[in-house]
C-alpha positions in Angstrom: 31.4 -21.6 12.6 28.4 -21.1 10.4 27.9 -20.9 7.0 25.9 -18.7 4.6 24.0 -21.3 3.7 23.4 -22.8 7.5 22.7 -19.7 9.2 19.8 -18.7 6.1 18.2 -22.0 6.9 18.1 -21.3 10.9 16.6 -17.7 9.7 13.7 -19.3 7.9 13.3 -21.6 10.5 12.3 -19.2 12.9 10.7 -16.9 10.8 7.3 -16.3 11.9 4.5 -17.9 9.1 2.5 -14.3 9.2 5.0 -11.8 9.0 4.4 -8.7 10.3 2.8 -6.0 7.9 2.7 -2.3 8.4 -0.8 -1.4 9.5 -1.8 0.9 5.8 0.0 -1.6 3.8 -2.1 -4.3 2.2 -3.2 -7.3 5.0 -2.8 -4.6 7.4 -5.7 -3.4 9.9 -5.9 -0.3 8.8 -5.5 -1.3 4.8 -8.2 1.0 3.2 -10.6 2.2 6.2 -11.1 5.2 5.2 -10.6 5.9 1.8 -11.1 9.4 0.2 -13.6 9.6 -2.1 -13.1 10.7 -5.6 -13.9 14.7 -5.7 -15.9 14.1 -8.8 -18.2 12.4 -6.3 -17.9 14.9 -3.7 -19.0 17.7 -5.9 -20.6 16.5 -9.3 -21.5 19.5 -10.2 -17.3 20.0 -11.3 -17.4 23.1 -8.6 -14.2 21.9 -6.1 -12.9 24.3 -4.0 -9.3 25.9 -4.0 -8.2 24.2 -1.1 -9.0 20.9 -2.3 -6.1 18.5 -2.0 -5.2 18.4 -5.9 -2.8 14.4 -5.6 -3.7 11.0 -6.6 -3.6 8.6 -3.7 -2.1 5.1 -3.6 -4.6 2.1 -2.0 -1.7 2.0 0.7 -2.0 5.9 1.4 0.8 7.2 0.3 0.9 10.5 -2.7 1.0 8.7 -6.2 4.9 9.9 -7.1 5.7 8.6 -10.5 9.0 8.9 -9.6 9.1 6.7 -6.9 7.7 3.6 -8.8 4.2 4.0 -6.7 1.8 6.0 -8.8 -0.9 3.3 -9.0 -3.3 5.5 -11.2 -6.1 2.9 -12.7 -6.2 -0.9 -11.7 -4.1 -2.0 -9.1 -3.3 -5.6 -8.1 -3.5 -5.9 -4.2 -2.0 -9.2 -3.5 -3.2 -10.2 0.2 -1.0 -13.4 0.3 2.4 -11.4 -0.1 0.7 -8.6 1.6 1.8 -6.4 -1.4 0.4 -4.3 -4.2 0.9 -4.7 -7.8 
């Protein structure tokens, strides 16, 4: 018969020290490979095509949603030790 308290302790016990991370997200292989570049610098002459993908990205990939909490427009904290951004 276990308690709350005994079987948390057995959790952390075996919990690996390097969790696993999804590959995007930040300490992941894949963390910010391939970028896209800014379309300013793609065409600096202010002449983007129509069909140019017109969202904000996050540094873990994902479409900058402001209503989703992840719309990290400007400076964003990438904290490689929680394997987390900020």
């Amino acid at each position: 018969n276990y308690s709350y308290q005994e079987g948390k302790a057995e959790l952390f016990s075996n919990t690996h020290p390097d969790p696993y991370c999804v590959p995007y997200m930040p300490g992941g292989s894949l963390f910010m490979r391939n970028p896209p570049p800014p379309l300013e610098i793609c065409f600096p002459d202010g002449d983007i095509p129509a069909d140019a993908p017109k969202h904000l990205m996050n540094p873990d990939m994902t479409i900058c949603r402001p209503e989703t909490g992840k719309s990290a427009v400007g400076s964003v904290l990438v904290d490689f030790g929680k394997k987390n951004m900020e």
